[in-house]
C-alpha positions as CSV (number, residue, x, y, z in Angstrom):
1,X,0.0,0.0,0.0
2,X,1.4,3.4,-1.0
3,X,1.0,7.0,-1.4
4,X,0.7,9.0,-4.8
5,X,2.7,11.4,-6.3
6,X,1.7,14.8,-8.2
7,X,2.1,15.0,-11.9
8,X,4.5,17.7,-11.4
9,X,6.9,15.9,-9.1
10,X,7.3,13.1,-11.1
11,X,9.8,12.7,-13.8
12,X,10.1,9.1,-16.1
13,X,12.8,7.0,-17.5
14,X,9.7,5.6,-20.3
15,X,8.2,7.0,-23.1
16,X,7.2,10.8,-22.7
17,X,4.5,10.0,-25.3
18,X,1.6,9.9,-23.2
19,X,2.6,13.4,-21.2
20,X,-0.3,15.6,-22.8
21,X,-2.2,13.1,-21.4
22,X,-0.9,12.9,-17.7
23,X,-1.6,16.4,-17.3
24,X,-4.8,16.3,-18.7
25,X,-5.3,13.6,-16.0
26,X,-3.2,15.1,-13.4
27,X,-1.7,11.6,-12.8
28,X,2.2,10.8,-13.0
29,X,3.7,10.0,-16.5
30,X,4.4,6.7,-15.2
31,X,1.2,5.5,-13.8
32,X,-0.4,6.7,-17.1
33,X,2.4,4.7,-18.9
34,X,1.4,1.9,-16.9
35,X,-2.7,2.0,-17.7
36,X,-2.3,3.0,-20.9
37,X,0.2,-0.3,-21.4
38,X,-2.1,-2.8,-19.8
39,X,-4.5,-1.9,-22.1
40,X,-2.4,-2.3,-24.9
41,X,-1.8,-5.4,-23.5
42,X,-5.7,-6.5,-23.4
43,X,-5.7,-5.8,-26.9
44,X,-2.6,-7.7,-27.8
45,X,-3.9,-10.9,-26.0
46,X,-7.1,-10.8,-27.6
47,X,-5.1,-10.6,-30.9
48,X,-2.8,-12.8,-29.2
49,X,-5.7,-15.8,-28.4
50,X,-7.3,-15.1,-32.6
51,X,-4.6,-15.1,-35.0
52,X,-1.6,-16.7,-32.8
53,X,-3.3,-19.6,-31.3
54,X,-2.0,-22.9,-30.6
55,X,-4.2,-24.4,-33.3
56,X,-2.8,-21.9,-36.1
57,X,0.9,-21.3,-35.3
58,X,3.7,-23.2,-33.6
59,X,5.0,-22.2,-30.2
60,X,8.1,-21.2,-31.2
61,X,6.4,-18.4,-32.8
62,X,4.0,-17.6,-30.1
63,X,7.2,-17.6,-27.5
64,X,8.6,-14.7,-30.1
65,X,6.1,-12.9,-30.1
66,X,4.6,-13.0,-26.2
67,X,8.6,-12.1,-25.4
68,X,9.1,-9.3,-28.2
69,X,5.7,-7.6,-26.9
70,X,6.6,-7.9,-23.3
71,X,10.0,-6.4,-24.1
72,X,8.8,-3.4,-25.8
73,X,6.3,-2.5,-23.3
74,X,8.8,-2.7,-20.4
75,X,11.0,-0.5,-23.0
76,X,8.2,2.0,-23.3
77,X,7.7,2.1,-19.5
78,X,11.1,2.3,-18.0
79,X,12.7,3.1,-20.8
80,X,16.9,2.2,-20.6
81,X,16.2,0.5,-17.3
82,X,13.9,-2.2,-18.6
83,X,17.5,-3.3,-19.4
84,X,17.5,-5.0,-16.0
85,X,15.3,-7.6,-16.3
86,X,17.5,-9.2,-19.6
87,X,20.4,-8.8,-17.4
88,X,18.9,-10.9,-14.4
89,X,17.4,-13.1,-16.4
90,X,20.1,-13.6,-18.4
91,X,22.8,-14.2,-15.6
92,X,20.4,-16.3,-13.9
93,X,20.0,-18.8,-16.9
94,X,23.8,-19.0,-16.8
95,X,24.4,-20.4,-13.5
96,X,21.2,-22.9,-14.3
97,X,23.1,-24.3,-17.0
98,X,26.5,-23.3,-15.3
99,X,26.4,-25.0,-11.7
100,X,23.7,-28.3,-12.4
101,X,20.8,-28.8,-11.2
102,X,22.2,-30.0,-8.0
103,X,22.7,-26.4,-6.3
104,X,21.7,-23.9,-8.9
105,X,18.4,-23.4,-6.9
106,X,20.5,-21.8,-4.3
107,X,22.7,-19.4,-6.4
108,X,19.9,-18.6,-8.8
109,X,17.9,-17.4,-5.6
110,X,20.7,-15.5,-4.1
111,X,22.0,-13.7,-7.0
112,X,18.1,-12.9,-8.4
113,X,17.1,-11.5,-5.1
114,X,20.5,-10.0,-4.3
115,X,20.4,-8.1,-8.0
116,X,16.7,-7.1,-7.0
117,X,18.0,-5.9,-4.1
118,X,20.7,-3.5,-5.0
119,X,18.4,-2.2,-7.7
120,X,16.2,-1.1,-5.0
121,X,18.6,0.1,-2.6
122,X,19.6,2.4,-5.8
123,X,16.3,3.1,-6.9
124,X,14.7,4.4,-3.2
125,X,18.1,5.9,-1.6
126,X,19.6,7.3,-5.1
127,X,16.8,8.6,-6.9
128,X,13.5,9.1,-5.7
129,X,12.8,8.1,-2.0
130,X,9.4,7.6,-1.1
131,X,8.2,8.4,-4.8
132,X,5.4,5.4,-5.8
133,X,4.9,5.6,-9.0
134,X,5.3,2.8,-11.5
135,X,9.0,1.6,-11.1
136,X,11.6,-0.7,-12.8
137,X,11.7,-2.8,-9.4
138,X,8.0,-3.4,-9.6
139,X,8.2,-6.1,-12.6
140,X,11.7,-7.2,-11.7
141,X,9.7,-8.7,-8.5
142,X,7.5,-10.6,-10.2
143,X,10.5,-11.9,-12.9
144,X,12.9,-12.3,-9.6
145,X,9.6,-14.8,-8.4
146,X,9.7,-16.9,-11.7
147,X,13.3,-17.3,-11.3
148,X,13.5,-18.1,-8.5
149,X,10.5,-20.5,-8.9
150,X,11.7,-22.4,-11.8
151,X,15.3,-23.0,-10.5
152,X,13.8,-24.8,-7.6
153,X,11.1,-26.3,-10.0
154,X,14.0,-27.7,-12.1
155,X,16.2,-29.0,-8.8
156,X,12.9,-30.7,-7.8
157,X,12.2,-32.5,-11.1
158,X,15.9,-33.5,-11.8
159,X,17.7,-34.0,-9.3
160,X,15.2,-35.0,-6.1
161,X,13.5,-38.4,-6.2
162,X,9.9,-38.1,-6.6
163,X,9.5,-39.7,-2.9
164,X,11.2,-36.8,-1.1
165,X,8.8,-34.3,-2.8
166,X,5.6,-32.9,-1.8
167,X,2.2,-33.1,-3.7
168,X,2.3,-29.4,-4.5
169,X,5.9,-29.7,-6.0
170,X,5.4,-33.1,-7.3
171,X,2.7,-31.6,-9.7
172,X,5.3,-28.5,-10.4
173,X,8.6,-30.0,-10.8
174,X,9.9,-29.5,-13.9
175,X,11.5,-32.6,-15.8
176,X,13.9,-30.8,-18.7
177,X,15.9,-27.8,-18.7
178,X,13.9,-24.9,-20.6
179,X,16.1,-23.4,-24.1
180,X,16.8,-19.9,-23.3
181,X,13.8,-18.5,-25.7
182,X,11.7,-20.6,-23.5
183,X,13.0,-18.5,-20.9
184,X,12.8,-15.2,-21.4
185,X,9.4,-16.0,-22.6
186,X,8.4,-17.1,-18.9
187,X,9.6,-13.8,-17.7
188,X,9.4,-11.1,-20.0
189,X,6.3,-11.8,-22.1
190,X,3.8,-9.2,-22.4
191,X,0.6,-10.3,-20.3
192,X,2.7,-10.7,-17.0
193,X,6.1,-8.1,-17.7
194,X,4.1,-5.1,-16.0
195,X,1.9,-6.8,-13.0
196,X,2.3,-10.3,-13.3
197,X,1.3,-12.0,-11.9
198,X,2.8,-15.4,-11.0
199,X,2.4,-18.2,-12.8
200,X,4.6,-21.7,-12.6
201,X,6.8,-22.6,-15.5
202,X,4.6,-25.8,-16.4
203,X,1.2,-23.9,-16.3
204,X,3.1,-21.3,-18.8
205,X,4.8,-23.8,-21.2
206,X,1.4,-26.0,-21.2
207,X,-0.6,-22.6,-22.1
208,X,1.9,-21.6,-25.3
209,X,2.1,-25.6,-26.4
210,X,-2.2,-26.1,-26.2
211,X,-2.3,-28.2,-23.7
212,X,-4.5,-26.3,-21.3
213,X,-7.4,-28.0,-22.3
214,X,-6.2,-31.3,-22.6
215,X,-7.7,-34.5,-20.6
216,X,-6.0,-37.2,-19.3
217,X,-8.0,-40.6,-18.8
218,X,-7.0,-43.6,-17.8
219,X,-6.8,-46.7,-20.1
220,X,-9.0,-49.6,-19.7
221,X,-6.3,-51.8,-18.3
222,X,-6.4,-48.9,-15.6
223,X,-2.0,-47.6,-16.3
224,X,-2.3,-46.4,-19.7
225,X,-3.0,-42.9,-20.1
226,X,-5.1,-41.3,-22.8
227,X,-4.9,-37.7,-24.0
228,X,-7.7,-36.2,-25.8
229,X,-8.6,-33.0,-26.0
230,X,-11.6,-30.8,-24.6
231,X,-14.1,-27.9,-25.9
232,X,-11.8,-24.8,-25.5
233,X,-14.3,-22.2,-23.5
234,X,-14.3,-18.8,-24.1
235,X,-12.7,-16.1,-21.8
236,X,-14.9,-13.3,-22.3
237,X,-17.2,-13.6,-19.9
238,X,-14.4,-13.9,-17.3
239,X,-12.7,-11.3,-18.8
240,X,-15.2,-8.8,-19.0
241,X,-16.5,-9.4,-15.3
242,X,-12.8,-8.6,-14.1
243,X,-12.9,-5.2,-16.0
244,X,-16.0,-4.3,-14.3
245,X,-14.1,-5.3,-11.1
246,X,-11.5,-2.8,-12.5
247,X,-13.7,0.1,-13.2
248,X,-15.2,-0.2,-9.9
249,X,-11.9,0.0,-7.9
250,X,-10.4,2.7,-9.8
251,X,-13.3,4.6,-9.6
252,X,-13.1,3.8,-5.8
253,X,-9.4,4.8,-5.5
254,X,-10.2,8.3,-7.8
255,X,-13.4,9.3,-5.6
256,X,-12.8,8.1,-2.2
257,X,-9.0,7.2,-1.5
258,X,-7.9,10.6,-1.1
259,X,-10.7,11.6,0.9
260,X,-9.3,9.0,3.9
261,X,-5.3,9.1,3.9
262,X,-4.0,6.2,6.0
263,X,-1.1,9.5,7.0
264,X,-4.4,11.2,9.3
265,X,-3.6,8.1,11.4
266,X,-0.6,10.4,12.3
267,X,-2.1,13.8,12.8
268,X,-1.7,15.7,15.6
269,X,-4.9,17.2,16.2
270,X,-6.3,13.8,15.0
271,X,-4.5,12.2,17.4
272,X,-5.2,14.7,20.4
273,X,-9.2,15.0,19.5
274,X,-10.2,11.5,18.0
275,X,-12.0,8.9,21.0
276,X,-11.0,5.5,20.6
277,X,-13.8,4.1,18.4
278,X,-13.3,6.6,16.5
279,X,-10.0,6.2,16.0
280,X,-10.5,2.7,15.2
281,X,-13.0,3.0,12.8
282,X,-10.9,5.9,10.8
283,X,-8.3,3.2,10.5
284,X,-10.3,0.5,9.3
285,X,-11.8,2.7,6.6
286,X,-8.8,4.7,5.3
287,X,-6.9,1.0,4.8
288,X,-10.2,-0.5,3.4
289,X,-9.5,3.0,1.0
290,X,-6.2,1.9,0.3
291,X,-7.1,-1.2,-1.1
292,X,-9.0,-0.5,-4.6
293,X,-5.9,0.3,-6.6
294,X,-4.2,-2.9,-5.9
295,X,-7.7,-4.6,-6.8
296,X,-7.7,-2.6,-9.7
297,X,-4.0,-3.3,-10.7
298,X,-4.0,-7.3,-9.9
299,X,-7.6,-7.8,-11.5
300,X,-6.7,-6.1,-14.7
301,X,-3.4,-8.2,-14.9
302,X,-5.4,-11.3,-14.7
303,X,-7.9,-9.8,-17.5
304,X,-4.9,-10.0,-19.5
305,X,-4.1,-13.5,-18.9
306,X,-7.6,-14.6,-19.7
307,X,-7.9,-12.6,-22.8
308,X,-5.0,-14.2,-24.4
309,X,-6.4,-17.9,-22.9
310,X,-4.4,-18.4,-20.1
311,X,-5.6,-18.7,-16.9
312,X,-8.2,-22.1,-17.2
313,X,-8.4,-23.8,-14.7
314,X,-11.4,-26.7,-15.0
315,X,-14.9,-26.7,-14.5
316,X,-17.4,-26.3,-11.1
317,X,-19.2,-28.7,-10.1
318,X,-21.9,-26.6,-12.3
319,X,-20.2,-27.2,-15.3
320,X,-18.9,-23.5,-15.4
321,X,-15.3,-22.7,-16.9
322,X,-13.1,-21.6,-13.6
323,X,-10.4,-18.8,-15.3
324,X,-8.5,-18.2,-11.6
325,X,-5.5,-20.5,-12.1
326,X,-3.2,-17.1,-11.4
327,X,-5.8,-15.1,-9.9
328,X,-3.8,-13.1,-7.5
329,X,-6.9,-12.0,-5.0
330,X,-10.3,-13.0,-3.8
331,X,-11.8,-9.7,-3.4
332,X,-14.6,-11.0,-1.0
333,X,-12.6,-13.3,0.7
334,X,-10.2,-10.4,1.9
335,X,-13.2,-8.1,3.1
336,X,-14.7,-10.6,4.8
337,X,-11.8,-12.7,6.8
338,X,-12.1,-13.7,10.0
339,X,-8.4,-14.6,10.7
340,X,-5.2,-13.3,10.0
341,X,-3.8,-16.1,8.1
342,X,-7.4,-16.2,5.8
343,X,-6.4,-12.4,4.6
344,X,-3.1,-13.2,3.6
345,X,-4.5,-16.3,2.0
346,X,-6.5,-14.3,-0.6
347,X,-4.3,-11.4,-0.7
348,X,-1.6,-11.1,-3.2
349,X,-2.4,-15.1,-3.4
350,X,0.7,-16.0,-6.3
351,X,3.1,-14.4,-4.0
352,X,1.9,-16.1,-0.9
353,X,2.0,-19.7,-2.8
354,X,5.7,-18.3,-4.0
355,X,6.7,-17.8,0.2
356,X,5.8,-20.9,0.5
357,X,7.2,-23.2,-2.0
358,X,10.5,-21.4,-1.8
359,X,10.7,-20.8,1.9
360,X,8.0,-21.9,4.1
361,X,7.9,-25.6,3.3
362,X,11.8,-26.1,2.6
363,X,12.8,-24.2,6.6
364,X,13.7,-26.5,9.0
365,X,13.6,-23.9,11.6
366,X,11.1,-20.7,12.5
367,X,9.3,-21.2,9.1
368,X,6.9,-18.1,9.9
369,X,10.1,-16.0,10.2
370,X,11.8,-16.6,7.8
371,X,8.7,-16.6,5.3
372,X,8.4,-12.8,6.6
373,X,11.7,-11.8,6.8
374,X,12.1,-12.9,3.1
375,X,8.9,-11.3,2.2
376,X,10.2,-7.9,3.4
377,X,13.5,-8.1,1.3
378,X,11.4,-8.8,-1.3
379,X,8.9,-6.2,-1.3
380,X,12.0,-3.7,-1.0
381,X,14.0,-1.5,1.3
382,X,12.3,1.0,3.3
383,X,11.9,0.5,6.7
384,X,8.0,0.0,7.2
385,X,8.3,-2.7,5.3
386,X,10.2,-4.7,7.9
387,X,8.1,-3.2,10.8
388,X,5.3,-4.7,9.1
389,X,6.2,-7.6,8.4
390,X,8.1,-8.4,12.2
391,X,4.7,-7.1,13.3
392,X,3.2,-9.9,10.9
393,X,5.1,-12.5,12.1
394,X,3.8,-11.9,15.8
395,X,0.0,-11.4,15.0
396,X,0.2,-15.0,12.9
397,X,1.4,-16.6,15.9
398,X,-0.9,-14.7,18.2
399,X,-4.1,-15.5,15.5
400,X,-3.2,-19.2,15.4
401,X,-2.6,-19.7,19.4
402,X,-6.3,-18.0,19.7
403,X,-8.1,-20.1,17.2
404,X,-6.5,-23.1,18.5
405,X,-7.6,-22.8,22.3
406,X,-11.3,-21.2,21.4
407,X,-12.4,-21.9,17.8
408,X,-13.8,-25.3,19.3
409,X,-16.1,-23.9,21.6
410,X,-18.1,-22.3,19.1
411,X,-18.6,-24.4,16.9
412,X,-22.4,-25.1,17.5
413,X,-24.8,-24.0,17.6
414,X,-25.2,-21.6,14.6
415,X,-26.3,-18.4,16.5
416,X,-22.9,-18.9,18.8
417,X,-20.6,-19.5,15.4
418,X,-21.9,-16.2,14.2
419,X,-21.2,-14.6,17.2
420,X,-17.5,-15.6,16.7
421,X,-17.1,-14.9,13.1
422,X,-18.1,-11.7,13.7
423,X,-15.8,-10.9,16.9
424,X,-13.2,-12.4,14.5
425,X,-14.0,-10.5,11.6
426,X,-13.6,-6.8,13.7
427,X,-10.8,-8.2,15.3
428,X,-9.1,-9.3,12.3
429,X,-9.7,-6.3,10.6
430,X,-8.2,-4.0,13.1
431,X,-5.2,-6.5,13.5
432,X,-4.7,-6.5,10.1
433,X,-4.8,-2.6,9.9
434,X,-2.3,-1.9,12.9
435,X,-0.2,-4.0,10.8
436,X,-0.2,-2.4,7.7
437,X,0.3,1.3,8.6
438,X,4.1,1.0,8.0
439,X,3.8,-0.7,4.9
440,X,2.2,2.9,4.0
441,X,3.8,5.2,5.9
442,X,7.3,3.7,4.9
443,X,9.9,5.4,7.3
444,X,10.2,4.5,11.0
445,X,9.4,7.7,12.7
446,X,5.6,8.4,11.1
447,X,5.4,4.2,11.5
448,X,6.8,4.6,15.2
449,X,4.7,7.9,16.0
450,X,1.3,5.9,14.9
451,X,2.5,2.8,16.9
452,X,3.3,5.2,19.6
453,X,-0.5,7.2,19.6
454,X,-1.9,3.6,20.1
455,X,0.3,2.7,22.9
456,X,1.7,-0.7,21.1
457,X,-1.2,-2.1,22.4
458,X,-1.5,-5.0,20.0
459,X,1.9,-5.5,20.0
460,X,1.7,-5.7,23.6
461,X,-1.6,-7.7,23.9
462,X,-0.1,-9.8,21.2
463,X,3.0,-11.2,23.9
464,X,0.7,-11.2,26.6
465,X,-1.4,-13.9,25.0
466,X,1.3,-15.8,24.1
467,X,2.7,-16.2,27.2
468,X,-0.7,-17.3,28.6
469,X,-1.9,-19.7,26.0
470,X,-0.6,-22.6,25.1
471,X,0.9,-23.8,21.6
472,X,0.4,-26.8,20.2
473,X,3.7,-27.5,18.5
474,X,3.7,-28.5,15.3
475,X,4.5,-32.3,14.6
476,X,8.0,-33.2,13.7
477,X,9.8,-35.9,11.9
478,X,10.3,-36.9,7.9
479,X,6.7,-35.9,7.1
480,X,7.3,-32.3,5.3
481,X,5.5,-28.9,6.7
482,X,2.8,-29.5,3.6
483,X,1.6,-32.5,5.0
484,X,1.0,-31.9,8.1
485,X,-0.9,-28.7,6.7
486,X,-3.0,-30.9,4.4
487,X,-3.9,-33.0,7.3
488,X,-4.9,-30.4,9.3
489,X,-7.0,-28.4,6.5
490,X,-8.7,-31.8,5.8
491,X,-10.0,-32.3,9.2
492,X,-11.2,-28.3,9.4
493,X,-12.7,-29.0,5.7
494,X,-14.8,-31.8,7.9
495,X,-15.5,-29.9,10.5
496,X,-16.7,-26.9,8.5
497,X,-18.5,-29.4,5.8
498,X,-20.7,-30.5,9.2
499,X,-22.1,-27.1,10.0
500,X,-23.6,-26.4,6.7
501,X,-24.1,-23.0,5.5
502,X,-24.1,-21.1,8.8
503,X,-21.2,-19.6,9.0
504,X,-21.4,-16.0,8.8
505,X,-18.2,-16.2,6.3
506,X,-17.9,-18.6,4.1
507,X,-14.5,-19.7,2.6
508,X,-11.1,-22.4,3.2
509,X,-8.3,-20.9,1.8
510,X,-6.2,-24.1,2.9
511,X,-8.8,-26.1,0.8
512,X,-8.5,-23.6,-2.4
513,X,-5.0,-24.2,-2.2
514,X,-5.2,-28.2,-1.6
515,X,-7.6,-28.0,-4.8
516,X,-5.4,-25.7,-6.8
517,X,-3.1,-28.3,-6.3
518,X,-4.8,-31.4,-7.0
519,X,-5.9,-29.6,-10.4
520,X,-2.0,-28.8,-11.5
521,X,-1.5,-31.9,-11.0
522,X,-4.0,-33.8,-12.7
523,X,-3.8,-31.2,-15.4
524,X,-0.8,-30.7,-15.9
525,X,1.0,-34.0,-16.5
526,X,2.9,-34.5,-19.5
């Protein structure tokens, strides 16, 4: 979350093309760069899914192509600096092919986010601190994510045994080293360079080959495997949904964002006036304000997946085509949680499956930690960042000890479970918006003055109720973290399954990941 600059105090490496129009707008060049790009970008994957599909042209041509576009939009939007992301990538497919599939997971992780890094440091410290406007760093993010991804993807699938892996990256390893066109098409092609968002290697390669829509069915002797291939549904109803999506929040974010700055939190007379509820409620709805443009930004990236066809992921049980296989948020989901770990379930959900394939499920030791600590260094380097996240870390822990020692007793009846979800829902909420102030506010002394106006009380709440409750530890031996997840998500799906539809929210994100998984899996085998 992030403040906006003025037109007038914000200068571009990209294309000055579009200036006439960022006055006329009174937005920054490069957030106008930005829209007017994406859109470009719907109308190249529309063009993209007629004239250069699967069916009509070979996927050497359709790499070309995805990776030229992506290349000259970065080049219109960053101009020289869109340089970067050949550079990583480049380097980063050396020491693949360089060091073996034996430890290139680890150097390809250090040097991407290392590179990421000092581009950042450079970017916020060099040239425009606390300036958020569309940035070079924002899409090497995303491209440090899919390299990243893939070199552990490729360590999994040829080096592992299939016995040491987990479901999730059973179904993802990848079993051949990609050619370098291959490559740069992964992370440089046009429907994902600017916003992503993150997709796995397979999912990508079986998009550009056809394959999306092709069922596997097993032979009558029960091991042979049959291919055959499956209606092809159209996108345009999903797409045209998530544009309404987008209209909505950026109308949102126009109208009513800067009517409720998340920096009031800070304000003196604010803070010397304002009673408590009030208080509260002002920070509630100035982050709830907060959140449209990221709505707006994420939706319309995965508008531009659909368009071009990618993005299927099955059918309902009502026979309806599902187009969220990289959806990156569940807009309902997010408004509606009633625990911490539910939000960042269905918030920026590709980078949450990316924490935890690359970190969360491969630590040995303090998983939570280091999945926080890494997403901090990742999201960049100015301090809120890290006071938001270290703040994350203890309101995880504090959210899971509480649902663990009461969530049972509420179970039934109905009236009671509604009672709870909505305690959990306005404690959530306000847990969640404590949280995030930093990640807005960016520098330690407005972070530490609104921390300060409210006491640390949650941070200090927070300790005090894990020193009194207990914490079931979490079971240790050769089983991985995954499993033990899955086993526990299959007894709450059981649980939940039982009380029908009383809940006052409805959703698993455990279970959406466990059947995300299940359909890579059975999808997506070659």
């Amino acid at each position: 979350m992030a403040t906006t600059s003025t037109a007038s105090t914000t200068s571009t490496t990209g294309s000055t093309l579009l200036q006439p129009l960022s006055n006329a707008v009174r937005l920054p060049i490069d957030q106008v760069n930005f829209v007017v790009c994406q859109l470009f970008a719907l109308l190249a994957a529309i063009w993209f899914r007629t004239y250069l599909h699967s069916s009509k042209t070979s996927s050497f041509i359709r790499h070309v192509v995805a990776t030229l576009l992506g290349l000259y939009l970065a080049l219109f939007c960053f101009g020289w600096y869109a340089l970067h992301f050949l550079v990583q990538s480049g380097i980063s497919y050396c020491i693949m092919v360089i060091i073996g599939v034996e430890k290139m997971h680890k150097y390809c992780f250090v040097f991407a986010l290392g590179y990421l890094t000092v581009c950042q440091i450079t970017r916020v410290y060099i040239f425009d601190y606390g300036q958020y406007s569309a940035d070079f760093s924002g899409p090497m993010m995303i491209i440090t994510q899919k390299i990243t991804s893939l070199a552990y993807e490729i360590h999994d699938g040829m080096f592992r045994k299939d016995e040491e892996l987990t479901p999730s990256q059973r179904g993802l390893a990848v079993r051949r080293m990609p050619s370098l066109l291959e490559y740069l098409s992964y992370n440089c092609n046009f429907m994902g360079i600017l916003a992503g968002p993150l997709c796995s290697y397979k999912d990508y390669i079986t998009f550009i080959e056809g394959r999306s829509y092709h069922m596997t069915q097993s032979g009558e002797n029960g091991k042979e495997e049959i291919q055959y291939e499956r209606t092809e549904p159209s996108p345009n109803v999903a797409v045209i949904q998530k544009l309404l999506i987008c209209g909505l929040s950026l109308l949102f974010h126009l109208i009513i964002s800067k009517m409720l700055p998340v920096e009031y939190n800070i304000d003196e007379h604010f803070q010397a006036t304002a009673s408590w509820p009030t208080k509260v409620i002002y920070l509630y709805v100035s982050l709830l304000a907060a959140r449209p443009k990221y709505y707006f930004a994420w939706t319309l990236a995965d508008a531009i997946n659909n368009a071009a066809g990618f993005g299927f992921r099955g059918y309902d049980k009502n026979g309806a085509a599902r187009w969220d296989l990289i959806s990156n948020l569940r807009i309902r989901q997010i408004e509606m949680s009633t625990s911490f770990k539910m939000f960042l379930d269905n918030w920026n959900i590709q980078t949450a499956l990316w924490l935890k394939r690359v970190c969360y499920e491969r630590a040995s030791l303090s998983p939570i930690t280091k999945t926080f600590l890494l997403s901090a260094i990742w999201h960049g380097v100015y301090p809120g960042y890290y006071l938001t996240f270290l703040t994350g870390v203890l309101m995880t822990l504090v959210a899971r000890a509480v649902r663990n020692n009461f969530r049972h007793y509420f179970i039934e009846p109905p009236q009671l479970k509604f009672l709870y979800d909505v305690v959990t829902w306005m404690a959530t909420q306000t847990a969640i918006s404590y949280t995030v102030v930093p990640f807005v506010l960016l520098s330690v002394k407005p972070s530490l003055m609104f921390y300060s106006s409210w006491y640390y009380s949650l941070h200090f709440a927070g300790i005090l109720v894990l020193l009194l409750l207990p914490v079931k530890k979490t079971q240790k031996g050769k089983s991985t973290h995954e499993n033990v997840q899955l086993s526990q998500s299959k007894k709450f799906d059981e649980r939940e399954n039982s009380l029908g539809q009383n809940s006052f929210f409805t959703t698993n994100s455990v279970c959406n990941q466990n059947q995300e998984i299940a359909s890579r899996h059975s999808s997506l085998k070659q």
